[in-house]
C-alpha positions as CSV (number, residue, x, y, z in Angstrom):
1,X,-18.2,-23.7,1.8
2,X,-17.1,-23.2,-1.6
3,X,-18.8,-19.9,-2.1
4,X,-17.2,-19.1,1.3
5,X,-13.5,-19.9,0.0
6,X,-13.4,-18.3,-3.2
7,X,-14.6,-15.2,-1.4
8,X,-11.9,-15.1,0.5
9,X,-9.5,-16.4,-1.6
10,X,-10.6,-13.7,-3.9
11,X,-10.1,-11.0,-1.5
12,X,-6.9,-11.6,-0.6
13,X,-6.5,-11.5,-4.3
14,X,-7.6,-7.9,-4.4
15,X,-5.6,-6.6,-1.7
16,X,-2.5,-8.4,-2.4
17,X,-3.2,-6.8,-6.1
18,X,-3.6,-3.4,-4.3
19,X,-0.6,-3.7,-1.8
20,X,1.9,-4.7,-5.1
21,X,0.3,-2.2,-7.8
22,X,0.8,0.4,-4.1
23,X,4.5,-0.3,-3.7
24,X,5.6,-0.3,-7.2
25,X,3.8,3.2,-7.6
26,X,5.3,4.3,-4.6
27,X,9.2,3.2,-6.1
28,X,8.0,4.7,-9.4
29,X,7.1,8.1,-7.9
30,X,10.5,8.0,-5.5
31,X,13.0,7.7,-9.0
32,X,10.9,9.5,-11.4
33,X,12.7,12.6,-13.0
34,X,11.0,15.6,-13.3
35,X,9.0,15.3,-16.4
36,X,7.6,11.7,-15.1
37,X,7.0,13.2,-11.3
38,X,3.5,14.3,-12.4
39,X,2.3,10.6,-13.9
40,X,3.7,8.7,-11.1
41,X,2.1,10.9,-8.2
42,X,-1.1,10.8,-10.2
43,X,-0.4,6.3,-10.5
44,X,0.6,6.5,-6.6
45,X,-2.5,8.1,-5.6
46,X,-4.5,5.7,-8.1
47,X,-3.6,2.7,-5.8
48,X,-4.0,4.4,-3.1
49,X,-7.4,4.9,-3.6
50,X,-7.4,1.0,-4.5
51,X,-5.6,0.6,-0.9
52,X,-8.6,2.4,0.7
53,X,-11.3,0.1,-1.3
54,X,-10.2,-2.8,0.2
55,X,-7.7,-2.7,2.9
56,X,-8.1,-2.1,6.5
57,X,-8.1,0.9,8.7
58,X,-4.4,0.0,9.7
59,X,-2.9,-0.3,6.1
60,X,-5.0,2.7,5.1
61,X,-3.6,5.0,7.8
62,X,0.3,3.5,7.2
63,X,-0.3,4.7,4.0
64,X,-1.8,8.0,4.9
65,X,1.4,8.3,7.2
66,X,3.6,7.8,4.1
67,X,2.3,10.8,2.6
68,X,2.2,12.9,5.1
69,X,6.1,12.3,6.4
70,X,7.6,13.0,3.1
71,X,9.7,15.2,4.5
72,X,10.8,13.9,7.8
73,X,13.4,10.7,7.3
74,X,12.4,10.0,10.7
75,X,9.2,9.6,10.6
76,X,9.2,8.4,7.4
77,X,10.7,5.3,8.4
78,X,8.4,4.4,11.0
79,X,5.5,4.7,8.8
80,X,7.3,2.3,6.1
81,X,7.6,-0.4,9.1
82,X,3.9,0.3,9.8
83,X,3.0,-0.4,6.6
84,X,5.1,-3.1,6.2
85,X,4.0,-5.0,9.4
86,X,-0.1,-4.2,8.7
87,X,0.0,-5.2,5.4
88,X,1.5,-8.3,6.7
89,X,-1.3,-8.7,9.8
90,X,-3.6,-8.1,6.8
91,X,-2.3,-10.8,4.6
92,X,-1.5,-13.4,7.0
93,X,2.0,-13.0,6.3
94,X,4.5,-14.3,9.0
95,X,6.4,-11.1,10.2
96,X,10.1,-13.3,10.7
């Protein structure tokens, strides 16, 4: 059982880790000027490969949508609520 628990308490670890290091890239790469734009795309795209290590299919696809809706406002939005609500669903966070 204690294996069991520091497993998962170590996994949630890791993606929490991921989901952080993930957003902060993500804000870092929408205010960077245009000498930094290069760095941050390259840190954004470093946790997102951390994101697709260990996150699920859903959180791996919101973020897939973020990228790919850079240029629709629209759309764009609805992918930042998807990734907002499976990141929750993956961390057991309560979605109120």
């Amino acid at each position: 059982m204690s294996s069991r628990a520091k497993n998962t308490e170590r996994s949630f670890q890791e993606r929490k880790e991921a989901y952080v290091g993930l957003l902060e890239a993500y804000h870092q790469a929408a205010i960077a000027h245009t000498g930094n734009q290069e760095a941050a795309a390259k840190n954004f795209a470093y946790w997102q490969l951390r994101c697709e290590i260990v996150g699920p299919r859903a959180v791996r696809d919101a973020i897939k949508e973020i990228v790919l809706t850079n240029d629709d406002r629209k759309k764009r939005s609805l992918a930042h609520e998807e990734l907002k609500s499976s990141t929750r669903r993956d961390l057991t966070i309560a979605s109120n």
